[in-house]
C-alpha positions in Angstrom: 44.7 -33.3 -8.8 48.2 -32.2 -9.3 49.4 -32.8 -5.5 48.0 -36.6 -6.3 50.1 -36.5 -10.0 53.3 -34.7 -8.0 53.1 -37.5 -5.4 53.5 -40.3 -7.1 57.1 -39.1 -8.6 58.6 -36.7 -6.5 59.4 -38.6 -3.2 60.6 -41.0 -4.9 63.2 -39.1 -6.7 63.8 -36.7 -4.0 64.6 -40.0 -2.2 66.4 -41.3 -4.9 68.5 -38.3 -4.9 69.1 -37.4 -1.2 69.2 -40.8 0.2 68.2 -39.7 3.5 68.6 -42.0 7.0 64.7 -42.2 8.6 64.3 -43.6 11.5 60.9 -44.1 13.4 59.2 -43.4 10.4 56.2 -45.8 12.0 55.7 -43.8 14.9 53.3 -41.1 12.2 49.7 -42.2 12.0 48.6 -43.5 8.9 45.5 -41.6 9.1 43.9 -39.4 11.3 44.9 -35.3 12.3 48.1 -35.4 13.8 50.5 -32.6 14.2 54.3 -32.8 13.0 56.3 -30.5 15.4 60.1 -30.5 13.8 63.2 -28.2 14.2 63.9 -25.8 11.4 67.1 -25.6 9.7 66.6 -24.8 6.3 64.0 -24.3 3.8 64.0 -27.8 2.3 62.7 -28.9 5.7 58.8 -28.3 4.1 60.1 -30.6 1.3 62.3 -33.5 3.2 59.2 -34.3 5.5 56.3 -34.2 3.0 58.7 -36.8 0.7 59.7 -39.2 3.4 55.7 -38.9 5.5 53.5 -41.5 2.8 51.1 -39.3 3.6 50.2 -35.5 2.8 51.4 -33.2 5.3 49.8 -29.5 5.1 53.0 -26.8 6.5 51.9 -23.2 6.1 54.7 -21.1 3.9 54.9 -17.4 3.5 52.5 -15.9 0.9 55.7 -14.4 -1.2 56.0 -17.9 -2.8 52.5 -17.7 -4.2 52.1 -14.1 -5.5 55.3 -13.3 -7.7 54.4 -12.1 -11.1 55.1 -14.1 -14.4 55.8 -17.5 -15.5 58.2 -17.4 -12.3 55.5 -16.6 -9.6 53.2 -18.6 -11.3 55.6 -22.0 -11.1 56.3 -21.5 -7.7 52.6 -21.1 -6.8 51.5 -24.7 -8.6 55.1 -25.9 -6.9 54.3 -25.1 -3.4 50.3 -25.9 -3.5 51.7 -29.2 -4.8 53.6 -29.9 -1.7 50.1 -29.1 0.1 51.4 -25.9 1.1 49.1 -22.7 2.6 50.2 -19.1 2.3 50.2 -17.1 5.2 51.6 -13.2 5.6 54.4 -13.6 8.3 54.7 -9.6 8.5 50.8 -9.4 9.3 50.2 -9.8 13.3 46.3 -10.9 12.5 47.4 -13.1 9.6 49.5 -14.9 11.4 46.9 -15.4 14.0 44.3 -16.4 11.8 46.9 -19.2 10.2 46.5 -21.5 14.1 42.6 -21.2 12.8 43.7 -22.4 9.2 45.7 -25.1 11.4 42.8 -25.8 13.2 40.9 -26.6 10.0 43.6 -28.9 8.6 42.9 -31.0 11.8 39.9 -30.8 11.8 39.4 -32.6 8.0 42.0 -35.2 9.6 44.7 -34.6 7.9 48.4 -33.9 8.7 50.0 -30.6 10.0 53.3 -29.5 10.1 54.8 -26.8 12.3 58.4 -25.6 13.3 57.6 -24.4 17.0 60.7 -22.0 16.8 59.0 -19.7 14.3 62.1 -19.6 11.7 64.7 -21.3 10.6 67.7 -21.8 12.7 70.9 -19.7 11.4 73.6 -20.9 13.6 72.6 -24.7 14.1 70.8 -24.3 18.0 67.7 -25.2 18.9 65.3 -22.4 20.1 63.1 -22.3 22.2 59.4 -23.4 21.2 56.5 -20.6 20.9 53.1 -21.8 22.3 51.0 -22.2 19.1 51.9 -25.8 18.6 50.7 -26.3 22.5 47.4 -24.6 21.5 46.6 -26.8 18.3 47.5 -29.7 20.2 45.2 -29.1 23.2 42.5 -27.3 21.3 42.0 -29.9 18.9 43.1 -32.9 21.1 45.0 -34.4 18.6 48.8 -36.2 19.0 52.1 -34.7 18.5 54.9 -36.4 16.8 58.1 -34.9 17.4 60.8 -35.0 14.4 64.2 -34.0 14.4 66.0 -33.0 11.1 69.9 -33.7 10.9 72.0 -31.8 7.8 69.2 -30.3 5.6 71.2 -27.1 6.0 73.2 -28.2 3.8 71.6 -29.3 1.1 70.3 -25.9 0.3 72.5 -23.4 2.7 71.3 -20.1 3.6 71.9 -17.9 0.7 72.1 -20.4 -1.6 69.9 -20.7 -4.9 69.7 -24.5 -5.7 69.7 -27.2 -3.8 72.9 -29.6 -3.2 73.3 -33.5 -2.0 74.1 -33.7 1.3 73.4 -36.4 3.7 70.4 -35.7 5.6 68.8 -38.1 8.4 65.4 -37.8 9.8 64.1 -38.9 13.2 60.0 -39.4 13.9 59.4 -39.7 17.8 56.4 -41.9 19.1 53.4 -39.8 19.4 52.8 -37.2 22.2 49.5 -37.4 23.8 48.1 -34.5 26.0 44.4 -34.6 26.3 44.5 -35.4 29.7 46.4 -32.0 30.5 43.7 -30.0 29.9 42.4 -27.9 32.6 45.1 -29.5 34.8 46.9 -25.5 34.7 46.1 -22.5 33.7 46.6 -22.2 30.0 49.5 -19.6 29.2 51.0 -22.3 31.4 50.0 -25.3 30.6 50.6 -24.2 26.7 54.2 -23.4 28.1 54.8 -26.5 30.0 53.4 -28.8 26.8 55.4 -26.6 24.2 58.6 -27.5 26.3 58.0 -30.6 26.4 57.4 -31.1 22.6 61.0 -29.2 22.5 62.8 -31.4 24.7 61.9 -34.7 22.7 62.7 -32.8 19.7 65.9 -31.6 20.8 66.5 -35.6 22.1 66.0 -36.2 17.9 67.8 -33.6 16.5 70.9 -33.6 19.0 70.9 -29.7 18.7 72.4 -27.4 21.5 69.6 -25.5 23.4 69.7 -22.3 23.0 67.4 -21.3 25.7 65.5 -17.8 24.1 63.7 -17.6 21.1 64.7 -17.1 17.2 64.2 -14.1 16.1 63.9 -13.7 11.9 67.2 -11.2 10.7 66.2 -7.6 9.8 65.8 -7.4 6.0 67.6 -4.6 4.7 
């Protein structure tokens, strides 16, 4: 398979190339479903974590980069499936519904799933606050959370900016969060809320971000 082919050079360089300061890098599950909750500051992030993880990590990406026409579209397609990648239609309410049940799937084969809790990418360096789908994978399928905090990947690839650059990035993998005992314990709009902030808080602790205390909203497109 070509994610198989991919795998075996492209971390490598990447790493090779970016250098990038991991710690806690044993606190991921060699095996097993597992969901990777992580801040979001630029769109490298669903490359940095799938190269560093020696594992595959499934992120869901918007469906744009697997549709555009020509030789172009048809590159980034076999690029991003590569990376495991999903497509899912952010601007489509029931699509983006349906992509916690392609999350749910994911887990449910055992595999890896990565999510950015604050919807989209970070423009001004804060951390937002979390929305409650990671809370609902987690206690639906009963699997751990490992928080990861993402240091200077805004710069390698700046908002705006076409290619990538080097810039030093560094990558923090918390110990597994456990919350199978929490359910039932609350009501669950709540309890989703209270295990959402909590997933925030330890990823905050990684990343050393500055709470921003609402939610990120993506900027109107002109």
């Amino acid at each position: 398979m070509l994610y198989e082919a991919l795998a075996r050079v492209v971390p490598p360089l990447a790493r090779a190339v970016w250098r990038p300061e991991v710690v806690g890098l044993e606190h991921v599950p060699a095996s097993g479903p597992v969901i990777l909750a992580s801040n979001h500051l630029s769109f490298v992030d669903s490359v940095v974590i799938p190269v560093l993880v020696p594992r595959r990590v499934v992120f869901l990406a918007k469906s744009d980069y697997f549709d555009g026409p020509g030789l172009r579209g048809a590159a980034s397609r076999v690029w991003f499936e590569s990376l495991g990648m999903l497509p899912v239609d952010r601007d489509d309410t029931k699509a983006a519904l349906s992509s916690l049940d392609t999350a749910l799937e994911v887990l449910g084969r055992g595999e890896a799933f990565g999510i950015y809790p604050e919807g989209t990418r970070s423009r001004d360096g804060r951390l937002y606050r979390g929305r409650t789908g990671v809370a609902h994978l987690a206690l639906t399928a009963g699997v751990p959370v490992v928080p990861v905090g993402l240091r200077g990947t805004e710069r390698i690839q700046p908002v705006g900016a076409r290619l990538p650059r080097l810039a030093k990035v560094q990558v923090a993998f918390g110990e597994p969060m456990d919350f199978t005992d929490r359910v039932g314990t609350a009501p669950t709009g709540r309890l989703r809320r209270q295990v959402t902030d909590e997933i925030m808080a330890q990823v905050q602790r990684l990343s050393g971000q500055e709470p921003a205390g609402v939610y990120n909203e993506r900027p109107v497109e002109a």
